[in-house]
N, C-alpha and C positions, 0 to 999 in steps of 0.2 A: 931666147928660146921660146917663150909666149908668142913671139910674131911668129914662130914657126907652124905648130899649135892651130894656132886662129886662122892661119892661111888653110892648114888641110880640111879644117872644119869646115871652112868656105867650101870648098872646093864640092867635097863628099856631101853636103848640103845643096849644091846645084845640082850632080849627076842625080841627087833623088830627086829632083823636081821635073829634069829634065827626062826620066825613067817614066815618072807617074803620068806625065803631058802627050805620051806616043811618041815621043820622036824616035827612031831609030838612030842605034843598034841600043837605045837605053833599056827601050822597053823591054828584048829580051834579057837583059840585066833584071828588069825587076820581077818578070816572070823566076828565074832562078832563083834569085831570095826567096821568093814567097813557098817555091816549092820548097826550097832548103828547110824552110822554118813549117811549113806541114808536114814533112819528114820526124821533124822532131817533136812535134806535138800530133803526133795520128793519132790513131781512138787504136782502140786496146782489142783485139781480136774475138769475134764472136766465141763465148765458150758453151759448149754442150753436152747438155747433164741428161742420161738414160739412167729411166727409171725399170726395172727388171720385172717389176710387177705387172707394169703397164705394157712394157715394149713400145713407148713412146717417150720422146724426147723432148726438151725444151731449150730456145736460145736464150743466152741472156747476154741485150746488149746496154751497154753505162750511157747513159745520155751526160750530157751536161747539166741538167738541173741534179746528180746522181740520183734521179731516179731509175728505177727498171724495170722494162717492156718484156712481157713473159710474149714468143711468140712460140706455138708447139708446132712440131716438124716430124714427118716422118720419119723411120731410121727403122734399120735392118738387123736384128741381133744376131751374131753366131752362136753365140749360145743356146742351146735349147733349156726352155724353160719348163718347169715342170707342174703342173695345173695341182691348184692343191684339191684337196680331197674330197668328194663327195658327203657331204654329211644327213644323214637319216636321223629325223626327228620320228617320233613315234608317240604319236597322242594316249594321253593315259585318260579315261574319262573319269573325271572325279564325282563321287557322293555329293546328293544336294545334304548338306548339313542341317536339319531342322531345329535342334535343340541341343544344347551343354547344360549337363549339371550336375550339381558333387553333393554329396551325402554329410558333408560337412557348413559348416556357416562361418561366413569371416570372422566372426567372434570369435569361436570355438577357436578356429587356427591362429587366431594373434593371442590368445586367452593362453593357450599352450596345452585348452584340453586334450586337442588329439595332437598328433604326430604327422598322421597319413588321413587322404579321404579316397574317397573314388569316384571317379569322373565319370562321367556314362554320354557318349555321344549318340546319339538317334540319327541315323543316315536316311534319304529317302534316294532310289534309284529314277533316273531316267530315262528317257530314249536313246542320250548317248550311253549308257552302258549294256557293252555288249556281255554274252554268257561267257563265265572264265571263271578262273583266281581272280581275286583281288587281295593285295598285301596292302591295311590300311597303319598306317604309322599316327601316334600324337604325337603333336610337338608344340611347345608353345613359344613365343613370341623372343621369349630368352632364347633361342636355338636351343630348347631343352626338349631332347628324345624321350620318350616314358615307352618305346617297345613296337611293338608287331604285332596284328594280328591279321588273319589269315580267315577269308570267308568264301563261298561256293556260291557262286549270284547267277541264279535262272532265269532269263528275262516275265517280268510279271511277277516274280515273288516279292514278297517286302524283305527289307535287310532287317534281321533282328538288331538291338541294341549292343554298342560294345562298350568295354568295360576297363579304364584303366587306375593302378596307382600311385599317385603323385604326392611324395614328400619333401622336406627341404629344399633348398636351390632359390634361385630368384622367382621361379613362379608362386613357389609357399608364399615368399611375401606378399604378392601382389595380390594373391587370392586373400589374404591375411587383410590387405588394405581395400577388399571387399570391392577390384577389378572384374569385370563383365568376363566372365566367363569365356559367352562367343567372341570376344576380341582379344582373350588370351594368349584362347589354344585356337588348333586349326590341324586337319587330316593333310596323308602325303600319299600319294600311293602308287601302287606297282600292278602292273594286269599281264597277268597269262591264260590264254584260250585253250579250250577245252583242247586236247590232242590226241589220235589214237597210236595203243601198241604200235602198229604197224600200219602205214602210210598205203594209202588207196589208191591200187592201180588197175584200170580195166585190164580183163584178159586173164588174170591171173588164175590158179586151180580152185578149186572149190577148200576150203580148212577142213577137218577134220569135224568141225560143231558141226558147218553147214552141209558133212556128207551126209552125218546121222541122220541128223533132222530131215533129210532128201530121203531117207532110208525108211524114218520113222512112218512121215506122212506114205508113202507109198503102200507100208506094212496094213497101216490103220484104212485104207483104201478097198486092200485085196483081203480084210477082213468082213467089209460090207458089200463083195463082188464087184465092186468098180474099177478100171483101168489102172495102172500106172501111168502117172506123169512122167515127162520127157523131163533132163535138164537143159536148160539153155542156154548159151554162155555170155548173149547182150541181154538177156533176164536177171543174170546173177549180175552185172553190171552196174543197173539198175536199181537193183534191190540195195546193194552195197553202198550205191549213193546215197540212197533213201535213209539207210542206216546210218551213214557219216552226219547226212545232214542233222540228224536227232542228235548225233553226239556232239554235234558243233553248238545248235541249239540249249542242250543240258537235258532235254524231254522225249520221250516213248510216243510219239505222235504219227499217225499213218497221213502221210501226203494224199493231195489231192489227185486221183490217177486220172491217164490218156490212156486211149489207144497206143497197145493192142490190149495191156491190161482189163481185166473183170473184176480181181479181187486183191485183198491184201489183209496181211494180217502183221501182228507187231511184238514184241515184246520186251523187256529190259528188265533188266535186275543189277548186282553184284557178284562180282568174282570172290568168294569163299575160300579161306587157306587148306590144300586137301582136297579141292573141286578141281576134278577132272572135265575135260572137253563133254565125254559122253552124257557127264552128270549135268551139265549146263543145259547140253538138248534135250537132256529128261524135264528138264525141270520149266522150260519154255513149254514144249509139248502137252505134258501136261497139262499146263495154264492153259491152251486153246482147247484141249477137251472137256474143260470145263466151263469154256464159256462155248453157248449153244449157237450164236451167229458165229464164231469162230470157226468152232466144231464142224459144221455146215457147210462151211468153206473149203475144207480138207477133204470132205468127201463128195465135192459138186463133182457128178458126172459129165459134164461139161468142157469142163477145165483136159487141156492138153498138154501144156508147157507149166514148169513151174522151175522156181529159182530162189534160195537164200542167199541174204547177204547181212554178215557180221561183221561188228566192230566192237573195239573194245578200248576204253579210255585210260591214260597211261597214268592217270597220277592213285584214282581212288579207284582205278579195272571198273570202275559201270558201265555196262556193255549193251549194245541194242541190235535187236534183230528182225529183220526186216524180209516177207513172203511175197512174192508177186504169182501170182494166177493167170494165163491167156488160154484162151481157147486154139 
């Protein structure tokens, strides 16, 4: 049975020599094994992974060392993707901090003589703070809140001192174990700009303040034999800017006039609980008759057009009002 064996081994042992050497028809013999057996050993099909975020794709193909070749490919989604959201930062401009300090001494609070102290932080304003609200918060280092407070910032004023009190919790100790102050605590804040009542639109009627006061000055006019002035409705425009602006500002301040304007005049106060429209233009009017370049003003025979424009702030009603003059 062994000679049987050792004869086919012969045999199948020359057809591959005689395969490998070219002779014909061997060689197509050994072409067909070779394909048989890359058949069975082929590489594993490219697979391709979409990313949804990107809308971009990558292949990944196995080499032999199994490493892996990232090659990125175009591709086409059906899907429609949906772009996420627009996000609005909104800068809060913070207080230059110049000083922290407590009415207590780490003796005292590790001693056990007091309980509570009061902290008082000293704010200085800068350039980046605009006129508004400011909602300043303390908080110290524990993520411990100590409150709110709520101040009126006019550009150029200084920020009075504010005032908070802190007992127990982890900051007691650490103030206890006689911790820097300024590296404690530290402010947080919120900012809202000045806003009026009612939102400023050219074109509008004249209110009610700014008929009177149209009514007033005219009266005070044909009392000294001078003309009446005209209203005019891109005077009152004007005027009303002038006015917004001071209230955006926080200040009672007369701009710098153009042409066609001649003259101007200003005034501001507070809205009083029981203070009617008509009481407001009294009470402006008045103030220009008592000041004599004012006063002057109202009855320049001169003057042809004339136009108010009022506003009025929505949180505290201080309101400002603003006269333009042209010939």
């Amino acid at each position: 049975m062994w000679h049987v064996i050792l004869v086919i081994i012969t045999v199948l042992l020359v057809l591959v020599i005689l395969a490998f050497t070219g002779v014909q028809p061997f060689s197509d013999f050994k072409n067909k094994i070779v394909s048989n057996i890359g058949d069975i050993f082929q590489e594993t099909e490219p697979t391709t992974i979409y990313d949804a975020s990107t809308q971009e794709g990558q292949v990944i193909i196995p080499e032999e060392d199994n490493s892996v070749t990232l090659t990125p490919i175009t591709t086409t989604s059906s899907a429609t993707t949906t772009p996420p959201a627009e996000v609005t930062t909104i800068y809060v401009p913070s207080f230059l901090i110049t000083d922290i300090i407590s009415d207590a001494t780490p003796y005292q609070i590790k001693a056990g003589y007091v309980t509570q102290c009061k902290i008082t932080v000293y704010l200085k304003a800068t350039e980046a703070n605009k006129p508004g609200y400011y909602t300043i918060e303390l908080v110290s280092k524990y993520i411990q809140s100590y409150g709110t407070q709520e101040i009126r910032y006019v550009r150029g004023n200084e920020v009075n001192p504010l005032s908070w009190t802190v007992s127990g919790g982890e900051t007691w100790l650490a103030m206890g174990r006689g911790e820097s102050l300024r590296v404690l605590f530290d402010c947080m804040y919120s900012y809202l700009p000045f806003e009026p009542v009612t939102p400023f639109f050219k074109g509008t009627p004249p209110t009610t303040i700014e008929n009177a006061l149209f009514g007033m000055i005219n009266n005070q006019r044909a009392k000294v034999g001078i003309a009446s002035l005209k209203w005019e409705q891109s005077i009152q425009d004007d005027a009303r800017l002038n006015a917004m602006n001071m209230l955006v500002e926080g200040v009672s301040l007369a701009s710098s006039l153009q042409p066609p304007y001649e003259a101007q005049i200003v005034f501001s106060g507070s809205v009083h609980s029981g203070e009617t429209p008509e009481m407001i233009a009294k009470k402006a009017f008045d103030s220009w008759l008592s000041s004599n370049p004012d006063r002057l003003k109202l009855i320049e025979a001169d003057y042809k057009l004339m136009a108010v424009g009022y506003v009025e702030e929505n949180r505290e009603h201080i309101y400002y009002i603003d006269v333009l003059f042209s010939k």
